[in-house]
Backbone and ligand atoms as CSV (ligand in chain L), in Angstrom:
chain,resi,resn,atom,element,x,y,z
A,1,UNK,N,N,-16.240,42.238,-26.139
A,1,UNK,CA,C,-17.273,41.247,-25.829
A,1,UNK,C,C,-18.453,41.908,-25.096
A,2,UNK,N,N,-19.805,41.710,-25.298
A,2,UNK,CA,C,-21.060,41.955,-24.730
A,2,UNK,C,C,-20.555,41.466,-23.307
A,3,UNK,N,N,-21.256,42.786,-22.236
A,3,UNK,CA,C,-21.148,42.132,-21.008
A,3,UNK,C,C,-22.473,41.545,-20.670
A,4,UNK,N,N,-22.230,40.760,-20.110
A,4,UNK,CA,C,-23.141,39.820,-19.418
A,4,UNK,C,C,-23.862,40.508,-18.060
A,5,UNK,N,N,-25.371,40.813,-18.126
A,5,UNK,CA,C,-25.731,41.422,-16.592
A,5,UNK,C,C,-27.058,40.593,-15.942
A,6,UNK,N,N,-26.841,39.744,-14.886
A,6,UNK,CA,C,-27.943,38.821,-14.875
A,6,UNK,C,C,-28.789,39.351,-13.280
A,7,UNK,N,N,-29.999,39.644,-14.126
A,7,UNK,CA,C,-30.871,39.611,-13.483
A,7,UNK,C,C,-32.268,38.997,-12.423
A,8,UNK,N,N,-31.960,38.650,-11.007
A,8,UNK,CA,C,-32.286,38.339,-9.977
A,8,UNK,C,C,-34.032,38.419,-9.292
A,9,UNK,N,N,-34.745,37.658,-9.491
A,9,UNK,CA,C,-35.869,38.194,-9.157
A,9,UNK,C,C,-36.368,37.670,-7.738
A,10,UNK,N,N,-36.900,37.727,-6.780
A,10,UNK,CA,C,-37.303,36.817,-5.597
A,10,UNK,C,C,-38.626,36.714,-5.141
A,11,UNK,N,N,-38.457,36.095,-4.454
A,11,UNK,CA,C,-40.259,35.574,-3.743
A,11,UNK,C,C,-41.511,36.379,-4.205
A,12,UNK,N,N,-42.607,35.848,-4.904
A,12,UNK,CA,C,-43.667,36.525,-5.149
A,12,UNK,C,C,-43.380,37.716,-6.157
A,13,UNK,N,N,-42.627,37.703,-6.971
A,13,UNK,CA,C,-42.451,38.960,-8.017
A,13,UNK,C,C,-43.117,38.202,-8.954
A,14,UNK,N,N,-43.187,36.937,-9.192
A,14,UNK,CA,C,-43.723,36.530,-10.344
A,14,UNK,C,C,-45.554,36.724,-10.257
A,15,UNK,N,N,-45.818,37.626,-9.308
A,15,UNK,CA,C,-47.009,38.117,-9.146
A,15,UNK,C,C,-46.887,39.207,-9.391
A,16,UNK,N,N,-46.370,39.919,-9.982
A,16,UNK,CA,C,-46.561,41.878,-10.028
A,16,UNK,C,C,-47.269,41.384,-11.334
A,17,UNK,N,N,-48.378,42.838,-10.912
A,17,UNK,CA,C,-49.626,42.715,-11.728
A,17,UNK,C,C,-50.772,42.471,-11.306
A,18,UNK,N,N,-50.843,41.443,-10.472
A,18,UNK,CA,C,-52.147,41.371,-9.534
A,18,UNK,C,C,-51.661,41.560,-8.284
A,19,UNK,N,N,-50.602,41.636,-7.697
A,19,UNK,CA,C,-50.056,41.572,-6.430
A,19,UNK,C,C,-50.479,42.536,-6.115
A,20,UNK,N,N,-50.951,43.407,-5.074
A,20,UNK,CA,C,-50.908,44.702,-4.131
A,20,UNK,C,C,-50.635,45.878,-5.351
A,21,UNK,N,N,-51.261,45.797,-6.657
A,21,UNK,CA,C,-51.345,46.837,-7.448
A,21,UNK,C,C,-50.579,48.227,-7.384
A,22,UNK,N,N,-51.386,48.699,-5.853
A,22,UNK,CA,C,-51.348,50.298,-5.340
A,22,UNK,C,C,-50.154,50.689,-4.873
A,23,UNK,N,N,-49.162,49.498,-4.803
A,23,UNK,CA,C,-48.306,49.431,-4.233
A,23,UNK,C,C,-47.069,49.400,-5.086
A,24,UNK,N,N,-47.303,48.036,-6.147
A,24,UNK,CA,C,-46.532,47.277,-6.754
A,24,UNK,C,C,-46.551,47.560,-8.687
A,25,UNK,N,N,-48.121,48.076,-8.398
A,25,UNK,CA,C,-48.083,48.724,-9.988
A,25,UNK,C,C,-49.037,47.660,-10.817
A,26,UNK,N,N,-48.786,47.887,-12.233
A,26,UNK,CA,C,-49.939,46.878,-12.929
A,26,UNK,C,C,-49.009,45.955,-14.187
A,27,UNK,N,N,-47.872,46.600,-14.209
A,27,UNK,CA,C,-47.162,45.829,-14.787
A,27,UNK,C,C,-46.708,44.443,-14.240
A,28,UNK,N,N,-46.469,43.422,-15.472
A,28,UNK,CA,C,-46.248,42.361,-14.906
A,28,UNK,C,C,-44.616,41.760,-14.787
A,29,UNK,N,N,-44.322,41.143,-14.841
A,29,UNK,CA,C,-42.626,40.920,-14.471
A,29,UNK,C,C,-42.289,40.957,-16.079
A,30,UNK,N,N,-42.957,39.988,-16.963
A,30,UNK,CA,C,-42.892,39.738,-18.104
A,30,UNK,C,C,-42.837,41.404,-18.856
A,31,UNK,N,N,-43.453,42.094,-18.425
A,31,UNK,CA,C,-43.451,43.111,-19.005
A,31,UNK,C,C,-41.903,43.704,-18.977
A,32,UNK,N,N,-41.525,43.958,-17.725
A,32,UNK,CA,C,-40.496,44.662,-17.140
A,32,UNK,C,C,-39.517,43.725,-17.719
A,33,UNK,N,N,-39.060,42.390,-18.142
A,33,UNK,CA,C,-37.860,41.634,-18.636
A,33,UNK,C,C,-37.914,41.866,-19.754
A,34,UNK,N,N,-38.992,42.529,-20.664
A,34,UNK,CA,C,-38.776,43.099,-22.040
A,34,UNK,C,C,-38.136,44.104,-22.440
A,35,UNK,N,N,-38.776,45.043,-21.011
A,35,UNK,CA,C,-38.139,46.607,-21.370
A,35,UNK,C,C,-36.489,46.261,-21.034
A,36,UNK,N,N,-36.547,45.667,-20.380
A,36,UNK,CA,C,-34.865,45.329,-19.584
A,36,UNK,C,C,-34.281,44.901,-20.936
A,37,UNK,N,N,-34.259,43.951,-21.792
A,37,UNK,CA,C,-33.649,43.340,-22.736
A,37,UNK,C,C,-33.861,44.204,-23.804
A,38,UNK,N,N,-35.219,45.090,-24.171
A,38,UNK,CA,C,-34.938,46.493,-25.220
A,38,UNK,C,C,-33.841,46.972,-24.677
A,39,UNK,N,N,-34.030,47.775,-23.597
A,39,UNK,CA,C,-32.691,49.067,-22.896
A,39,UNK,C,C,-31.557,47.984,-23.769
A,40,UNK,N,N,-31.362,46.798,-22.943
A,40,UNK,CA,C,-30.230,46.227,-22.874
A,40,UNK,C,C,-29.160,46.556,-24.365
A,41,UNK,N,N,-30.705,45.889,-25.487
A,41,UNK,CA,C,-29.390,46.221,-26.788
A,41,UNK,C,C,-28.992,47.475,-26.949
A,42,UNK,N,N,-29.867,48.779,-26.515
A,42,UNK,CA,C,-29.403,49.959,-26.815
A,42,UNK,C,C,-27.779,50.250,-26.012
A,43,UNK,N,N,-27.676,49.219,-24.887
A,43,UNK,CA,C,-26.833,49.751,-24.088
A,43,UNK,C,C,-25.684,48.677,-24.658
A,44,UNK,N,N,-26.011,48.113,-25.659
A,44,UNK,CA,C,-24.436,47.168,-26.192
A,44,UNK,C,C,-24.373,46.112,-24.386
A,45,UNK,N,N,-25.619,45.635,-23.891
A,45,UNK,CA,C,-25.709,44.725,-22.833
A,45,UNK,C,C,-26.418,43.418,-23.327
A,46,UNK,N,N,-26.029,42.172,-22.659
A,46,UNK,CA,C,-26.983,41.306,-22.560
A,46,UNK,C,C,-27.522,41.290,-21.618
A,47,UNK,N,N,-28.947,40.804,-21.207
A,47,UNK,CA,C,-29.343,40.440,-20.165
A,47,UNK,C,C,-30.233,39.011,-19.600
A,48,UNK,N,N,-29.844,38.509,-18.537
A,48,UNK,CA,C,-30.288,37.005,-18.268
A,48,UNK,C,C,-31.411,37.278,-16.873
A,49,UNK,N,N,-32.683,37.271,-17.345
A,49,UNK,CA,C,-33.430,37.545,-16.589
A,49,UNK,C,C,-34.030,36.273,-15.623
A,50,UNK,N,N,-34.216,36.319,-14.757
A,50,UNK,CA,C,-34.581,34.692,-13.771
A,50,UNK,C,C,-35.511,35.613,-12.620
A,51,UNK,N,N,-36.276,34.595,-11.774
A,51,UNK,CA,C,-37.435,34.663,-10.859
A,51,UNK,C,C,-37.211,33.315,-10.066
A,52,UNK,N,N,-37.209,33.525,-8.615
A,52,UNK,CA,C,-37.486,32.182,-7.970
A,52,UNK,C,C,-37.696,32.671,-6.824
A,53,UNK,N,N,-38.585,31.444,-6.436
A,53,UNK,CA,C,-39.830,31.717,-4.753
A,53,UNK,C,C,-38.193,30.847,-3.940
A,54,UNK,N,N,-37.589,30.160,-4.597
A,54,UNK,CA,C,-37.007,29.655,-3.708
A,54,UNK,C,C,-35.462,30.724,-2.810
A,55,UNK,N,N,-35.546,30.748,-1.848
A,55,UNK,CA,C,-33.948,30.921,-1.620
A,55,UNK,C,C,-32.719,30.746,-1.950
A,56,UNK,N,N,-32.530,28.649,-1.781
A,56,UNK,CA,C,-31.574,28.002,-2.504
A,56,UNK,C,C,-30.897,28.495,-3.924
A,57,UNK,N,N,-32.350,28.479,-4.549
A,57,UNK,CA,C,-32.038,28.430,-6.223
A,57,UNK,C,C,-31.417,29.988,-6.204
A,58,UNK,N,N,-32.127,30.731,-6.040
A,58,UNK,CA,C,-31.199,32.570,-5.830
A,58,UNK,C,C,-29.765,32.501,-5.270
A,59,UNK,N,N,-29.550,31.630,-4.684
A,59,UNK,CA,C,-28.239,31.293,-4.085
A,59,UNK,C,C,-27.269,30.543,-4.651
A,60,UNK,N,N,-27.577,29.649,-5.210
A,60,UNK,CA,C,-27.532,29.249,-6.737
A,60,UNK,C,C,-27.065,30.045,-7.687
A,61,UNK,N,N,-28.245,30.823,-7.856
A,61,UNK,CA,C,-27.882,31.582,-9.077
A,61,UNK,C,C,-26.772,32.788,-9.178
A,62,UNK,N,N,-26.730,33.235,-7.538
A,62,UNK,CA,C,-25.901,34.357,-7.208
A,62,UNK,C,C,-24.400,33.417,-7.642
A,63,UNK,N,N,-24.420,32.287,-7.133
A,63,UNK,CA,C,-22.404,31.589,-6.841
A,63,UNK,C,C,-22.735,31.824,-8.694
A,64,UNK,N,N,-23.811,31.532,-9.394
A,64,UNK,CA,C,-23.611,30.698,-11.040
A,64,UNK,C,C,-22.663,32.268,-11.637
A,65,UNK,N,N,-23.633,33.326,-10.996
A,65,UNK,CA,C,-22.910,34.726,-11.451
A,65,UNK,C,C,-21.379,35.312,-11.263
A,66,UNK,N,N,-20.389,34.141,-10.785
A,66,UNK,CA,C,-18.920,34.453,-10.470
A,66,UNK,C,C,-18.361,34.302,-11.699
A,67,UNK,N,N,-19.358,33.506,-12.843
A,67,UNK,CA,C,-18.564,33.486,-13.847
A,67,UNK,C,C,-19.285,33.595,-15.282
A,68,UNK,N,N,-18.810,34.654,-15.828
A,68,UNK,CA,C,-18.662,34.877,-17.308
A,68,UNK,C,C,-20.203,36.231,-17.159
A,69,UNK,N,N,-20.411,36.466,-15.910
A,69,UNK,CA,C,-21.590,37.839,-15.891
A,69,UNK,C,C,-20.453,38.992,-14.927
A,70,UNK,N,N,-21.137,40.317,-15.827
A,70,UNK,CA,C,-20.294,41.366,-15.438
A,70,UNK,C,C,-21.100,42.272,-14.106
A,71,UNK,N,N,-21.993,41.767,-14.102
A,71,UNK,CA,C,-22.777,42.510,-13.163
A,71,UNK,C,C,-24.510,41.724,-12.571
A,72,UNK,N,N,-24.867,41.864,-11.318
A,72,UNK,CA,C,-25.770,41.226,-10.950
A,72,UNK,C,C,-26.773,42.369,-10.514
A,73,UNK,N,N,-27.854,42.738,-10.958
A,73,UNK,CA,C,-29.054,43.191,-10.312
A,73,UNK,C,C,-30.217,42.467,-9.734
A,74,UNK,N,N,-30.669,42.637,-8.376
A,74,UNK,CA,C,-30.954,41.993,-7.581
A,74,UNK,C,C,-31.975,42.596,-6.899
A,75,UNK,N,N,-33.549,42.205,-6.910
A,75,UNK,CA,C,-34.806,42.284,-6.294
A,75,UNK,C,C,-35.151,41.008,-5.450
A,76,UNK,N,N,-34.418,41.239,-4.233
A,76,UNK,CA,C,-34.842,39.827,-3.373
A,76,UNK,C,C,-36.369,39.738,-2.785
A,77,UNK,N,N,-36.676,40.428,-3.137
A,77,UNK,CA,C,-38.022,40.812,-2.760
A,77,UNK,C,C,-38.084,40.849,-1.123
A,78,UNK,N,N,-38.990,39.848,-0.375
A,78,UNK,CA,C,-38.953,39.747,1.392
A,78,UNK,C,C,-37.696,38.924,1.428
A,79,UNK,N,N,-36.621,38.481,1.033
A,79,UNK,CA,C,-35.615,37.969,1.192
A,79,UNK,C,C,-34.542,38.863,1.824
A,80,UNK,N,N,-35.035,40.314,1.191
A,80,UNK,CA,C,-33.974,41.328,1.479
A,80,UNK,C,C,-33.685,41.220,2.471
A,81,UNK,N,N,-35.094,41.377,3.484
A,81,UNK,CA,C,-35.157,41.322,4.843
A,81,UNK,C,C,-34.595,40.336,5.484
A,82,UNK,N,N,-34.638,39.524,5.739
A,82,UNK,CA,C,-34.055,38.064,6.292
A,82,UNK,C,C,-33.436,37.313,6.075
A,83,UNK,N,N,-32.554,37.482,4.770
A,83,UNK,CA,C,-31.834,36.204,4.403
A,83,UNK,C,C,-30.550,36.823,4.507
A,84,UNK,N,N,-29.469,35.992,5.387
A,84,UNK,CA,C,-27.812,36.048,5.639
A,84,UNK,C,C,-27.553,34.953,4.406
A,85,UNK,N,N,-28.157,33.965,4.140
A,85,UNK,CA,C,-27.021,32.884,2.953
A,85,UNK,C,C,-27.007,33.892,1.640
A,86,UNK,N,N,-28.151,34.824,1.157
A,86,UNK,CA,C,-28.085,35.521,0.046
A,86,UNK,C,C,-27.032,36.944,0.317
A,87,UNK,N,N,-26.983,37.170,1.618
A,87,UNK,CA,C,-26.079,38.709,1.906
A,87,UNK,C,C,-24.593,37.645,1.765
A,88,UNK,N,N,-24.575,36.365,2.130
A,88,UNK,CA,C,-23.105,35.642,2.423
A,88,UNK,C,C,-22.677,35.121,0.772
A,89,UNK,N,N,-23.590,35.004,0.024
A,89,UNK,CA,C,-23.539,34.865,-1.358
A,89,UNK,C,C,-23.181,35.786,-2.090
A,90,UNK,N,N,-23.810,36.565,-2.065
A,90,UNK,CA,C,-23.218,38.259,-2.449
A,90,UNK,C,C,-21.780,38.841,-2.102
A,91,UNK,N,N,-21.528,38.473,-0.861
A,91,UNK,CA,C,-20.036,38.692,-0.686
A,91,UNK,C,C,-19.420,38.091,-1.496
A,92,UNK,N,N,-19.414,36.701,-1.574
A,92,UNK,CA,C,-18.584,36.279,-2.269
A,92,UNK,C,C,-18.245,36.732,-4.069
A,93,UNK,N,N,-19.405,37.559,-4.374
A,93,UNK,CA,C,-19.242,38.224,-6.299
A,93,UNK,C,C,-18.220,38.830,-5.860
A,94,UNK,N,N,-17.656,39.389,-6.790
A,94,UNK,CA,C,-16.199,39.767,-7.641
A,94,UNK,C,C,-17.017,41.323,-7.820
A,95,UNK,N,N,-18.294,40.840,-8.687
A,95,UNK,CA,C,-18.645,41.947,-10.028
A,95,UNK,C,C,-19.378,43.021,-9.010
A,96,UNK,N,N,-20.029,43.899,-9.658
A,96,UNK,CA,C,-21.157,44.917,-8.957
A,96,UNK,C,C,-22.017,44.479,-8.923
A,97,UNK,N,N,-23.083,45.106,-7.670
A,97,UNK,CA,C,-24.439,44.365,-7.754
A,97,UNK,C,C,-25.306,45.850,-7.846
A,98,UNK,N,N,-26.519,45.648,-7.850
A,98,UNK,CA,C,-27.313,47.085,-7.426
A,98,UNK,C,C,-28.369,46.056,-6.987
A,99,UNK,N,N,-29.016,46.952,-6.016
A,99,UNK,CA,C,-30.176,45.902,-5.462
A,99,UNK,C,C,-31.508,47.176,-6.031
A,100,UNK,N,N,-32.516,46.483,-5.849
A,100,UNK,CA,C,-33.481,46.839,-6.908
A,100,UNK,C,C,-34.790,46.687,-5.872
A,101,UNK,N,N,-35.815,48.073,-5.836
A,101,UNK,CA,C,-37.141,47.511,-5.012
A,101,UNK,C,C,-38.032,48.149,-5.877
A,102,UNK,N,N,-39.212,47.571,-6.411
A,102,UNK,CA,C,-40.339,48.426,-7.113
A,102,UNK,C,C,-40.941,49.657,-6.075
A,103,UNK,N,N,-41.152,49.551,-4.942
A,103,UNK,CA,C,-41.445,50.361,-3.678
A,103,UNK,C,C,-40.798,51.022,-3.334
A,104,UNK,N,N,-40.862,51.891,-2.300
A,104,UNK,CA,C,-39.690,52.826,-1.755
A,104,UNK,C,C,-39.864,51.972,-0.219
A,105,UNK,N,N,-38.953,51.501,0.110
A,105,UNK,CA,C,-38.780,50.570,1.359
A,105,UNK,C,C,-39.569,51.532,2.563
A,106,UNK,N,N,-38.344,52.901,2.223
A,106,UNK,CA,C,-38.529,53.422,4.229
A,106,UNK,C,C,-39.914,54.175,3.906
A,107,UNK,N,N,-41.301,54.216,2.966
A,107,UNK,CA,C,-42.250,54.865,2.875
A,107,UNK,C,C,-42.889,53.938,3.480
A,108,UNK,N,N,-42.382,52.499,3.809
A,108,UNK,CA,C,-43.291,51.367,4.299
A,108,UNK,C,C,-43.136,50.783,5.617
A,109,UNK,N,N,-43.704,49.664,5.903
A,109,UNK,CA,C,-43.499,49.371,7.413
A,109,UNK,C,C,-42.003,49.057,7.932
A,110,UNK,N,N,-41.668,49.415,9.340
A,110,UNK,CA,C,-40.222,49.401,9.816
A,110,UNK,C,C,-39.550,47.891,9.125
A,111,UNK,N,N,-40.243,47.007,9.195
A,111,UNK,CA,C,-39.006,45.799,9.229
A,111,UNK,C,C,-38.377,45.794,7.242
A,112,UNK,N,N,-39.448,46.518,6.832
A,112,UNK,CA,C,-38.607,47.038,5.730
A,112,UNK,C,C,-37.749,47.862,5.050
A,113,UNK,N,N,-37.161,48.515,6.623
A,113,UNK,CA,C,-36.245,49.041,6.551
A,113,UNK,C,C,-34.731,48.407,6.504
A,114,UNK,N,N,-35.028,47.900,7.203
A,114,UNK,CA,C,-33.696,46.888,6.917
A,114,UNK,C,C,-33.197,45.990,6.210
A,115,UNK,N,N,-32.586,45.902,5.153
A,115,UNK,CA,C,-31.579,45.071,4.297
A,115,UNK,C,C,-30.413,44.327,4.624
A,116,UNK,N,N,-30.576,42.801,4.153
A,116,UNK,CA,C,-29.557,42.639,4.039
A,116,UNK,C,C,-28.232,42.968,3.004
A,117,UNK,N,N,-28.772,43.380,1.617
A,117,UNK,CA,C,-28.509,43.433,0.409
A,117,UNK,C,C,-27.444,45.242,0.683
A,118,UNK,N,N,-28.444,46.002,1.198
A,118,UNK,CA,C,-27.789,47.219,1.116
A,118,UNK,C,C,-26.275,47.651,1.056
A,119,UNK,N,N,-25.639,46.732,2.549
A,119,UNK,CA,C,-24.179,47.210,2.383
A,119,UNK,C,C,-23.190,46.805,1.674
A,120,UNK,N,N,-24.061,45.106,0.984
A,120,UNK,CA,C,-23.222,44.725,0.364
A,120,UNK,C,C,-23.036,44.604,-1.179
A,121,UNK,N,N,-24.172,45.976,-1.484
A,121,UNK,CA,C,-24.171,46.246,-2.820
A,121,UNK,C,C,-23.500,47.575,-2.954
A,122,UNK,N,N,-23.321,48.426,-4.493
A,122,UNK,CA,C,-22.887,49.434,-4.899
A,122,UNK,C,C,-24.065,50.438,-4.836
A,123,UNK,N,N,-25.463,49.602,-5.161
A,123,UNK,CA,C,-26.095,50.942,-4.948
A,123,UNK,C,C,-27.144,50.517,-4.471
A,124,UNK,N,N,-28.364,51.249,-4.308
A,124,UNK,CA,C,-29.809,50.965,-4.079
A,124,UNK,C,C,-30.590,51.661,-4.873
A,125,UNK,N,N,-31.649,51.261,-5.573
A,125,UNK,CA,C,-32.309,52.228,-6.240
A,125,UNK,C,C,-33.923,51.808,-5.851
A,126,UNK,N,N,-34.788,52.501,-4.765
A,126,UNK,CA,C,-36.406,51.433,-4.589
A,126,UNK,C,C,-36.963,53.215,-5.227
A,127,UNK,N,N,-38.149,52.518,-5.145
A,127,UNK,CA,C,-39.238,53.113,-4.906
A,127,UNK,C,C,-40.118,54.155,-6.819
A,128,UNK,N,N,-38.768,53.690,-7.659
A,128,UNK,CA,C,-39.461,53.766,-9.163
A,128,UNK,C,C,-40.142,53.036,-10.148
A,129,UNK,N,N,-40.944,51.736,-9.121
A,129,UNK,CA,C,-41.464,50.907,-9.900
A,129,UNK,C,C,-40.608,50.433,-10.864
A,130,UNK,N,N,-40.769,49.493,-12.102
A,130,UNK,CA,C,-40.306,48.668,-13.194
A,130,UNK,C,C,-39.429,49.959,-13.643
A,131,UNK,N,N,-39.570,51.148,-13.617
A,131,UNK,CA,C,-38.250,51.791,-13.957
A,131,UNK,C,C,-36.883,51.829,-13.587
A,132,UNK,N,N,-36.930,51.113,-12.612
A,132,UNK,CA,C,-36.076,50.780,-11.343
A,132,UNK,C,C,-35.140,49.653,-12.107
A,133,UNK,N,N,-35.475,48.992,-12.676
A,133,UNK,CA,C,-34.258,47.949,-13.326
A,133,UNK,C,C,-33.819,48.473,-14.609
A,134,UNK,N,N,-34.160,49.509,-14.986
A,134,UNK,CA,C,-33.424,50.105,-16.125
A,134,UNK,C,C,-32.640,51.003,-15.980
A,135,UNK,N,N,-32.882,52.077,-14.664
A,135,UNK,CA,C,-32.142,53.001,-14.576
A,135,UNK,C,C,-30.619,51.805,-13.433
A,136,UNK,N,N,-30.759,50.780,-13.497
A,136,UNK,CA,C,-29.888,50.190,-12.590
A,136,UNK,C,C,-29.393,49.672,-13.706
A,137,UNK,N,N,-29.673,49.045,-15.439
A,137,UNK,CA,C,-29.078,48.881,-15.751
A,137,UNK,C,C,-28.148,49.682,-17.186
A,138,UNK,N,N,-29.192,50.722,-17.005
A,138,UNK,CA,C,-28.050,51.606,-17.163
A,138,UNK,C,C,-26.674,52.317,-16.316
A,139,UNK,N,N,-26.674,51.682,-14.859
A,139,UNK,CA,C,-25.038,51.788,-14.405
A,139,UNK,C,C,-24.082,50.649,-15.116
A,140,UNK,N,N,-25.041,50.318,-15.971
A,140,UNK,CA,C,-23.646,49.035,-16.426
A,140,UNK,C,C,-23.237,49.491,-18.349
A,141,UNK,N,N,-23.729,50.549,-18.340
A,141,UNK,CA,C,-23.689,50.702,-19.833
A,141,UNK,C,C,-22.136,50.940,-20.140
A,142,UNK,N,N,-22.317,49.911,-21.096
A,142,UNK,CA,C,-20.684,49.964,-22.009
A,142,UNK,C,C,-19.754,51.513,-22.248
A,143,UNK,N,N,-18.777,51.279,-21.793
A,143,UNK,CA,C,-17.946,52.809,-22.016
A,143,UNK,C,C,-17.114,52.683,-23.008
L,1,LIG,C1,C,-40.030,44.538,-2.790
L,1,LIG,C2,C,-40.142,45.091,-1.368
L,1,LIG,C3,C,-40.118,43.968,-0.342
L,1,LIG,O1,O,-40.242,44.494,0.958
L,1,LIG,C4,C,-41.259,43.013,-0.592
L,1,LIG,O2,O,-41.201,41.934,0.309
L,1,LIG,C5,C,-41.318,42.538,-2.009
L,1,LIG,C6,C,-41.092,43.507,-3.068
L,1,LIG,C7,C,-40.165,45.666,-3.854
L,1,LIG,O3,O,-39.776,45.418,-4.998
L,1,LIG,O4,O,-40.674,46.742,-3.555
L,1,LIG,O5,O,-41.629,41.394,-2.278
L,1,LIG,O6,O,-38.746,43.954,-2.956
């Protein structure tokens, strides 16, 4: 069976592209959920791509991922930073997560150094722009 790998987007990503450019790049999200779903068939993956400003709904979507997805990749965007219900949500998956930053966190200001996401994922991958969700989902490629 195709594994299932659903992909997590958070606050203000649905702005990459005009967002902080120099920072964030010129690609737009839409762009990056294409390349994700090309990789994907090469990798014998599906992928379920989502975006939300809200918290709740990411929280939501994290419990929806206990069942029938093999893996969660996860760009909380400023959520990383501050949110315990999404680090307490995350505990509760089964599956792997990788958390995902277009930026390189510690090249930026201190309070973005800190994650909640970090310990309670398998990996971290920031600072390769939109390449960053492919080389994360290639840790899930079919063996
Ligand atoms: C980000 C980094 C966060 O600090 C920031 O709040 C974002 C984007 C990134 O992808 O580099 O919204 O998650």
């Amino acid at each position: 069976m195709t594994q299932k790998i659903l992909i997590l987007n958070g606050p203000n990503l649905n702005l990459l592209g005009t967002r902080e450019p120099e920072i964030y790049g010129k690609e737009t999200l839409a762009d990056i959920e294409k390349q994700c779903k090309a990789l994907a068939k090469t990798l014998k993956l599906e992928v379920d791509f989502r975006q939300s400003n809200h918290e709740g709904e990411l929280v939501e979507w994290i419990q929806e991922a206990r069942k029938g997805f093999g893996g969660l990749i996860i760009n909380a965007g400023a959520y990383t930073h501050t949110s315990v219900a999404l680090r307490d949500a995350l505990l509760a998956l089964q599956i792997p997560i990788v958390e995902v930053h277009l930026s390189n966190l510690f090249k930026r200001e201190e309070f973005r150094h800190h994650s909640y996401i970090s310990a309670v994922a398998k990996g971290l991958i920031c600072g390769f722009g939109g390449q960053g969700y492919k080389l994360a989902l290639e840790t899930f490629k079919a063996k």
